[in-house]
C-alpha positions in Angstrom: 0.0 0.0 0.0 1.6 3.5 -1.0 1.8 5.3 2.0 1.9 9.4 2.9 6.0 8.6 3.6 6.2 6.7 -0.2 5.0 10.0 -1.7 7.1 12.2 0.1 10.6 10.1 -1.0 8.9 9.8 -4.3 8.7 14.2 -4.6 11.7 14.5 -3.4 13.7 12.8 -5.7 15.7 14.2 -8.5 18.5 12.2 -10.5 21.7 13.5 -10.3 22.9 16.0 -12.8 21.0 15.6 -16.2 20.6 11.9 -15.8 17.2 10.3 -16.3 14.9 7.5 -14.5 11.9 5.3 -15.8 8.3 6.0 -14.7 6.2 2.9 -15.4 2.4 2.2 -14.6 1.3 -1.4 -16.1 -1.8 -2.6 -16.0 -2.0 -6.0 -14.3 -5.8 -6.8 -13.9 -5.7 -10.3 -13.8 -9.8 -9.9 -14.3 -9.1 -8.6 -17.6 -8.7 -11.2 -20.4 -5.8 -9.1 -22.3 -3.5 -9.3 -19.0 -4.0 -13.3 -18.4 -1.3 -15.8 -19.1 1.0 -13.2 -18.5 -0.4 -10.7 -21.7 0.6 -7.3 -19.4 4.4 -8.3 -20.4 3.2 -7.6 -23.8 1.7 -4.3 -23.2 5.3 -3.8 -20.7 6.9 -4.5 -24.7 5.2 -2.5 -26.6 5.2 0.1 -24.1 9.6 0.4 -23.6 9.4 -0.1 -27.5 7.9 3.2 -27.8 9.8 5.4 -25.5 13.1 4.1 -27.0 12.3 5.2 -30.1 11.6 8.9 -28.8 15.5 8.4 -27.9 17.6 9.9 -30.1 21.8 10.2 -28.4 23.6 7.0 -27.5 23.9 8.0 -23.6 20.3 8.4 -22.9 19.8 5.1 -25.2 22.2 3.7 -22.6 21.1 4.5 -19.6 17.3 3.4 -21.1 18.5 -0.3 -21.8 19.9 -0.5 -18.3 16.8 0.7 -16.6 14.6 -1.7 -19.0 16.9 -4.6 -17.5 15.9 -4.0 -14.9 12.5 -3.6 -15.0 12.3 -7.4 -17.4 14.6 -8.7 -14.6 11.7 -7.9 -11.9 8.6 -8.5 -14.6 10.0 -12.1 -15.4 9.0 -13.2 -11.6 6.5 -11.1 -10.8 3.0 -11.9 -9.8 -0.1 -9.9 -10.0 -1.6 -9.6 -7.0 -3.7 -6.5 -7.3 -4.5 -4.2 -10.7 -1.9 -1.5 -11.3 1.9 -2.0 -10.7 4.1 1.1 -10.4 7.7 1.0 -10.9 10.0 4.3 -10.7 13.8 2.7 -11.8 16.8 5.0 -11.9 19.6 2.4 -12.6 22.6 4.6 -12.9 22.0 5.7 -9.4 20.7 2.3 -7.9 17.2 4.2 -7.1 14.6 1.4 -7.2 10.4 2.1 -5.9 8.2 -0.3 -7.0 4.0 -1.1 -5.4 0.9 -2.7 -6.5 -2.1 -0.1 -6.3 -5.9 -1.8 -5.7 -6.6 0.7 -8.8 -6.8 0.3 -12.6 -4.6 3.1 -14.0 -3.9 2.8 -17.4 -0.1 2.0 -19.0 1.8 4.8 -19.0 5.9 5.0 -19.4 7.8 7.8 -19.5 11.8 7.9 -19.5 12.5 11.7 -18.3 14.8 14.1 -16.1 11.9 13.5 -13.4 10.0 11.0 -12.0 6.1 11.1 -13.3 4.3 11.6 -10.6 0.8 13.2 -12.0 -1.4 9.6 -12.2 -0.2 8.7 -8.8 -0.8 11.7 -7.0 -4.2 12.3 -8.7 -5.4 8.7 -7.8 -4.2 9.4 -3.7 -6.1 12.5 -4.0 -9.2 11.6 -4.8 -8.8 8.4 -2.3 -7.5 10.0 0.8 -7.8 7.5 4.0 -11.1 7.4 6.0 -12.0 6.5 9.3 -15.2 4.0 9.3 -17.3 3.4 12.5 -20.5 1.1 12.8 -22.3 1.4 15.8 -25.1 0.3 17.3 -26.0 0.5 21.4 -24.4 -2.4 22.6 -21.4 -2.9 19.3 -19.1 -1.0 17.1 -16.8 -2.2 14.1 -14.1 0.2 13.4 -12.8 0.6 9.8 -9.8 2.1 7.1 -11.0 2.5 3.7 -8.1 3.6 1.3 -7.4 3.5 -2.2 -11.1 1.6 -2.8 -9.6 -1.3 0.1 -11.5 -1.7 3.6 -9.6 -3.0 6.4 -11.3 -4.2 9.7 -9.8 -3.6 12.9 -10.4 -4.9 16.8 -13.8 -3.7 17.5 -15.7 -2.7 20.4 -17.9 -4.2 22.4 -20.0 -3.6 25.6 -22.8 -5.6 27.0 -25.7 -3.0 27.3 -28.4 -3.9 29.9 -31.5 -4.0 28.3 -34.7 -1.9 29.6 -37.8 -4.2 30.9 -40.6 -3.3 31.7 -41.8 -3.6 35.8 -44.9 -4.7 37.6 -46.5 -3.2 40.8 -46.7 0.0 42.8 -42.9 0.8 42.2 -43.0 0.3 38.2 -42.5 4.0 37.9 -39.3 4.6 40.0 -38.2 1.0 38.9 -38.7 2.3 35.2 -36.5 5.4 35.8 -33.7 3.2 37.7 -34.0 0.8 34.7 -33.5 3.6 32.3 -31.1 5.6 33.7 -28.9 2.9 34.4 -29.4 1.8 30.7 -28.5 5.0 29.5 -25.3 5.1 31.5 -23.9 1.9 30.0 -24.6 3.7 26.5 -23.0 6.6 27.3 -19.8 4.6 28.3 -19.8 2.6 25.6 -20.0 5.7 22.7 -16.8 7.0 25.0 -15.6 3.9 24.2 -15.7 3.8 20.8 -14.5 7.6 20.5 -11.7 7.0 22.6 -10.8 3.8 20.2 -11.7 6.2 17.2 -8.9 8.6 18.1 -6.3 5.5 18.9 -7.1 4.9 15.2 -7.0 8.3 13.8 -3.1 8.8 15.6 -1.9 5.5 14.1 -3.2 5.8 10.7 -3.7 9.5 10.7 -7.0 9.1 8.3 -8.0 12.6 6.6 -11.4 12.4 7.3 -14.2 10.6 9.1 -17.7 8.2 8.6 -19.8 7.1 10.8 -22.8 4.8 10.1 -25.3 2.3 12.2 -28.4 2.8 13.6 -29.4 6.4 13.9 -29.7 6.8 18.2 -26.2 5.4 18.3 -24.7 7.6 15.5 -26.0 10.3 16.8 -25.0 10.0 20.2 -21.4 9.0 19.1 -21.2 12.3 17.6 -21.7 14.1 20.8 -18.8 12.7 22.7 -16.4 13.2 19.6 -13.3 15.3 20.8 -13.3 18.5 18.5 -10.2 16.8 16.6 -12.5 13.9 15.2 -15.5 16.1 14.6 -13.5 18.4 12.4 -13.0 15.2 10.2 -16.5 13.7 10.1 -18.0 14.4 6.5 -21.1 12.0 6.4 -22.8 9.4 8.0 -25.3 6.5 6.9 -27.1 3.4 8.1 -26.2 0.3 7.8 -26.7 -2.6 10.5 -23.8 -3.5 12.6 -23.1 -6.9 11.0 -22.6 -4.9 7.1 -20.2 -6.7 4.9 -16.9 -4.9 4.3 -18.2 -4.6 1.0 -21.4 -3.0 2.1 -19.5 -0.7 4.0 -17.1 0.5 1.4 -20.1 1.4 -0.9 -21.8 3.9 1.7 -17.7 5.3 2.0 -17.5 5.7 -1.4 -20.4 7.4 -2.1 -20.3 9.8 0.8 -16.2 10.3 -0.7 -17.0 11.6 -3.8 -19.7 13.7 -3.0 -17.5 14.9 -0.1 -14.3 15.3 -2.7 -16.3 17.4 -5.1 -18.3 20.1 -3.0 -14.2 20.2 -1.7 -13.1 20.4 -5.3 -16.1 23.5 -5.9 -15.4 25.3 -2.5 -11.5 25.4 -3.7 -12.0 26.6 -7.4 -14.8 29.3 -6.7 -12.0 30.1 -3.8 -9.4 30.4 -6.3 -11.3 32.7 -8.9 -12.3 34.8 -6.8 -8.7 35.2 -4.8 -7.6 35.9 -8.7 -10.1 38.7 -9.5 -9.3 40.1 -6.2 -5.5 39.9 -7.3 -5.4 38.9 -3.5 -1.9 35.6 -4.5 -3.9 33.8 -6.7 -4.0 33.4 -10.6 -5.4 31.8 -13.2 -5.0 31.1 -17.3 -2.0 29.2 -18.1 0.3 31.9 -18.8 0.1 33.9 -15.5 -0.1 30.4 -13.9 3.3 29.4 -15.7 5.1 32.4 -15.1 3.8 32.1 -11.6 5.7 28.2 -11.2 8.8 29.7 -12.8 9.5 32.5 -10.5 8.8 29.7 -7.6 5.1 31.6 -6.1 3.0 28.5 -6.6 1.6 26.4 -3.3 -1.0 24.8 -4.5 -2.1 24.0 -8.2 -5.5 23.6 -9.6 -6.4 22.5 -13.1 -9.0 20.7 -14.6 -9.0 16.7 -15.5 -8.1 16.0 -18.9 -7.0 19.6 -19.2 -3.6 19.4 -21.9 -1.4 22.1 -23.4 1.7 22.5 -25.6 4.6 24.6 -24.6 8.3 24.9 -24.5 11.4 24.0 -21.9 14.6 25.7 -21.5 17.0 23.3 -22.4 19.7 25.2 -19.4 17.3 26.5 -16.8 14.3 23.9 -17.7 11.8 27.2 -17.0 9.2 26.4 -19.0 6.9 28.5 -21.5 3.6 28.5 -23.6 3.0 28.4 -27.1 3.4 32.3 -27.5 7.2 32.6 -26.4 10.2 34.9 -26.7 12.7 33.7 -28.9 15.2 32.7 -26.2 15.0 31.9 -22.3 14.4 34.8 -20.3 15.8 33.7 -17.2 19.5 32.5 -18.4 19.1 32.9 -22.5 19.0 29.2 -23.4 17.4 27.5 -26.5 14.2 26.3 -26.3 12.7 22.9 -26.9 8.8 21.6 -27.7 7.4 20.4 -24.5 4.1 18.3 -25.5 2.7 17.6 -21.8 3.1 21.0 -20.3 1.1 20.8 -17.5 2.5 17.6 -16.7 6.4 19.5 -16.4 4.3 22.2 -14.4 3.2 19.9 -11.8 6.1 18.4 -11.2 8.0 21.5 -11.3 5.6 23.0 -8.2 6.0 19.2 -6.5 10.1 19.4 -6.3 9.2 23.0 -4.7 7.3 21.8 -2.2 3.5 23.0 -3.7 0.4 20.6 -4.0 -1.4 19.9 -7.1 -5.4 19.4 -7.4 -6.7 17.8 -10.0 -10.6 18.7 -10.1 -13.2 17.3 -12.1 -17.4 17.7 -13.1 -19.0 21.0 -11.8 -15.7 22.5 -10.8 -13.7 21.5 -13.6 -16.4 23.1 -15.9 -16.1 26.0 -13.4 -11.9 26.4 -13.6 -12.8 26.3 -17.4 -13.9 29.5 -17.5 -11.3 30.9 -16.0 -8.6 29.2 -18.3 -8.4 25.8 -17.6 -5.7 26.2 -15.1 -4.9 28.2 -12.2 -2.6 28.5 -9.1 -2.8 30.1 -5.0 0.5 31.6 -4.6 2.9 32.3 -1.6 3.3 35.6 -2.3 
């Protein structure tokens, strides 16, 4: 499972000097016909094929065969196990990162100055780690759902007297005993499971929070939450204690993507109007560009499937769109086609330290208006 540390080694590595490493997403789906009997290694084939004949001076060829060693080296005994396997290989430096993701991505290599980072880190974002929680008045099942995988861990349980019903002159006061001592055995046990919640939340440090069950018990879980799990809850839902795992990842899901997009809406309508304000935000790909050259950018929006054509300093690697001076402005090198701009752009604001947010439906439609593209700035 890639992990928040994976991604941060990931970012933060560059090869040394002008030297190059391998980017690979395969598709492995062993639930797909084309991938049985071992057919991704075909699709690996056809994919290193292509890249080396993009490569045009006998070092980089060089370096390319040695990094396609090996990757058939590790291919050869490899088995599938889940649907997408990642592999980041620079060979001249011994740099080798390679995990199974639960998600189909589809094939992708890419042989570059930096690792390719944009399907990976678009996947974690829209499947950030939840917290799950079924409850009812006497049980509770806690959960992790990430990356579209639900995980089941020690639950919690409490025998909760039941309330009966009394006969005789002292029914009333007998009722009230019954009920109050009833409702003390409930309270402890929501404590319980909120105390167990935030045991969770400090080992697995998920970003946000679902509860679901019968609705009494939900609700009166939510009461006792410390303020650092109620500023993570999102949604809740109702399912019976006993749910299947994949019961419960359905409710998650759907509460997650409703949850990512209103996020996705609140950040671009945020962004626009930071822009129109002038107030370190900007959007359009040229101001955004310029904005990642001179190093301003912390976070970067743009809108899925949004692609562009530009240029790269071959010295200084600022980049530039279509409509460019003749030579680099920052150090007056020549300039070379760059085909996935916004791909270069987002890794460029990852190795400084920025995020990147792809965002899709209503608010992609949104950041369309305003360019496609845009960026908040840190000054």
């Amino acid at each position: 499972m890639v992990t928040y540390e994976d991604l941060q080694v990931l970012k933060s590595y560059q090869p040394q000097g002008d030297g190059y490493v391998l980017s690979l997403y395969l598709d492995v789906d062993q639930s797909k016909a084309i991938n049985l009997n071992r057919g991704f290694e075909r699709a690996l084939n056809s994919m290193l094929k292509a890249v080396e004949q993009e490569l045009h001076d006998a070092r980089t060829q060089q370096e390319f065969e040695l990094n396609r060693e090996r990757v058939h080296r590790f291919v050869k005994n490899y088995i599938p196990r889940k649907k997408t396997l990642l592999i980041f290989s620079d060979a001249t430096h011994d740099f080798w990162w390679e995990q199974e993701l639960p998600i189909a991505l589809p094939n992708l290599a890419r042989f570059d100055h930096a690792l390719f980072l944009r399907p990976l880190i678009t996947v974690l974002d829209e499947h950030e780690r939840y917290g799950v929680v079924l409850i009812d008045q006497g049980r509770a099942r806690l959960f992790t759902v990430y990356l579209g995988e639900v995980q089941e861990h020690e639950g919690v349980f409490e025998e909760v007297p039941p309330v009966t019903q009394t006969a005789g002159r002292d029914r009333i006061i007998a009722q009230k005993r019954l009920q109050r001592h009833h409702d003390g055995h409930v309270l402890w046990h929501v404590k319980q499971v909120a105390e167990r919640l935030k045991e969770l939340t400090d080992l697995y440090r998920f970003d946000r929070l679902i509860i679901g069950g019968g609705r009494q018990a939900v609700s009166e879980l939510q009461h006792v939450l410390p303020k650092s799990l109620h500023r993570l809850l999102i949604g809740t839902f109702s399912l019976p204690v006993q749910a299947s795992h994949q019961e419960v990842l359905r409710e998650t899901q759907k509460i997650e993507v409703a949850a990512e997009r209103a996020n996705e809406e609140k950040l671009v309508e945020s962004l626009v109007t930071a822009a129109y304000k002038g107030d370190r935000a900007v959007t359009g790909l040229a101001d955004t560009i310029q904005a990642i050259n001179e190093g301003r950018v912390w976070k970067l929006l743009y809108g899925k499937d949004f692609s562009a054509n530009g240029y790269v300093c071959s010295q200084c690697s600022m980049l530039y769109v279509e409509n460019r001076p003749e030579r680099c402005l920052y150090c007056g090198g020549s300039l070379s086609p760059a085909p996935n701009l916004i791909n270069r752009a987002i890794e460029r604001v990852i190795s400084a330290g920025g995020q990147v947010e792809e965002v899709n439906d209503r608010a992609a439609a949104q950041l369309a208006r305003a360019g496609y593209i845009g960026a908040f700035l840190r000054y």
